[in-house]
C-alpha positions, 0 to 999 in steps of 0.5 A, a space after each residue: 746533284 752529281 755523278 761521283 765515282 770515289 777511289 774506284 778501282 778495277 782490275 782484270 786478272 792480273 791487269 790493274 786498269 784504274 788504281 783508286 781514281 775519283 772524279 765528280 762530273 757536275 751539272 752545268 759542265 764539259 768535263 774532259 778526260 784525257 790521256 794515253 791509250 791504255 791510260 784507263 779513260 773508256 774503263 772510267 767511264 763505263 763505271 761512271 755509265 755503271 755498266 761496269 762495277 769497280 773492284 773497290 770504291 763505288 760510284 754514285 749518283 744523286 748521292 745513291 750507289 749506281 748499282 742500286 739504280 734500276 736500268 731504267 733509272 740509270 736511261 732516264 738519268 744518263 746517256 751513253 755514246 759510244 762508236 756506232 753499233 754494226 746493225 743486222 737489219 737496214 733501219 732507217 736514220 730515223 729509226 736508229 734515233 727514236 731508238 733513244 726516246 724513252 718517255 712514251 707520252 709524258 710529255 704529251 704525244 706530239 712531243 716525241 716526233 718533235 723532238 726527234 725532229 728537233 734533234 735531227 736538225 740540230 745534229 744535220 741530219 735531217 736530209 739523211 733521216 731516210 737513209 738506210 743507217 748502214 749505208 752511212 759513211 763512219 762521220 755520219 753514223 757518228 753523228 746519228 749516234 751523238 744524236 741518239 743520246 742527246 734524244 735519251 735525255 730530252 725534256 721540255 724547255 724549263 726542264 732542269 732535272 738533272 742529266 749526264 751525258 757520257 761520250 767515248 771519244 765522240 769526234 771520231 771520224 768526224 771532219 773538223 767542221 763537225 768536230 767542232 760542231 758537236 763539242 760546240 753541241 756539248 758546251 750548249 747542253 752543258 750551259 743548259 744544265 746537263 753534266 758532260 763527261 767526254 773521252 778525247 785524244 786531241 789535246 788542243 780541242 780538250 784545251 779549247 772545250 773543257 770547263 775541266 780536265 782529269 789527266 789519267 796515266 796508268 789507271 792513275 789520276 794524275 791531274 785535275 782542274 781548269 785547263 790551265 792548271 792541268 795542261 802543262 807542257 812538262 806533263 803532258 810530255 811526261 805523261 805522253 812519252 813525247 814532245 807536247 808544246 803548251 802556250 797561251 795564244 794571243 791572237 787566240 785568246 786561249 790555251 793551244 796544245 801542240 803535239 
């Protein structure tokens, strides 16, 4: 059971935004793309999400072609955040969350409002549940939208069906104390068998939460493996147009990237 997109390509005019890329985002896992602007992480995952369909190659999942999967298969079985939406109307917190709940009462009809609950807590939002989602600073609508993904794919303790998870860069404007919080979040859904793709920028946090990494340049896969193997000074200073120290900290016990 996997979300596979096998040498995708796409193109946009005269512009080639991925070049025959392939990557396997498996249950159980934080996989994290990385790379410059324009290196065509976002675009990759939009196919992944299938909300666009690549020029050639195809994107599958559970071994069936995305495009052949209703919208409501794809919500059941997939989650997307991306930066939080500009709303016209002065929904609560709250609202713009249960937004995410797409089960109804198949899980029983005390289970929505638990979950809600449950989420809420576990994203510190409970205390702004209230608020007006507008009047939120841009970390806390961050947060909310993180939360309202996590809602999307929710089942009961046991249940093991399998999910993905799909973020585009989903620590922006976030403080360091929730940044850390919500990959510390993704690694948690990951060990409970969701499969996780994210999109970040800062390479020392991918170091540091990744179970794998796909380093993309041009449209292109340039690397792919544990940390370690792709996260090479040489590389990434290649790769980023600019200095990019690589160690192994001691003290630590990890990778550090400095940049």
């Amino acid at each position: 059971m996997s979300l596979v997109a096998t040498a995708v390509s796409l193109h946009r005019g005269a512009a080639t935004l991925l070049s025959s890329v392939s990557v396997r985002v498996e249950p159980g896992e934080l996989l994290v793309l990385v790379g410059p602007n324009g290196a065509g992480k976002s675009t990759l995952l939009s196919l992944l999400a299938g909300d666009d369909e690549p020029d050639a190659g195809v994107v599958t999942l559970d071994g069936r072609a995305l495009q052949d999967l209703t919208l409501s298969e794809r919500a059941a079985r997939r989650a997307v955040v991306g930066p939080p939406p500009a709303l016209a109307f002065d929904y609560s917190v709250r609202d713009v969350v249960a937004m995410g709940w797409l089960h109804g009462e198949r899980f029983g009809q005390v289970a929505p409002a638990e979950a809600l609950g449950d989420v809420l807590e576990a994203c510190e939002l409970s205390d702004l549940a209230g608020r007006a989602f507008r009047s939120l600073s841009s970390g806390e609508k961050q947060r909310a939208q993180f939360a309202r993904g996590w809602l999307q794919l929710w089942r009961p303790a046991g249940d093991r069906t399998a999910r993905w998870l799909l973020l585009d860069e989903p620590n922006a404007n976030l403080d360091v104390a929730h940044g850390l919080r919500l990959l510390e979040d993704l690694q948690r859904l990951a060990g409970e068998g969701l499969g996780v793709l994210a999109v970040l920028h800062d390479l020392d946090l991918a170091a540091r939460f990744a179970d794998r990494i796909v380093l993309l340049d041009h449209g292109r896969a340039v690397a792919s493996g544990k940390p370690e193997a792709v996260l090479s000074a040489d590389r990434l200073s290649h790769v980023y147009g600019a200095p990019v120290h690589v160690e192994h900290h001691a003290a630590l016990g990890r990778l550090v990237v400095i940049a």
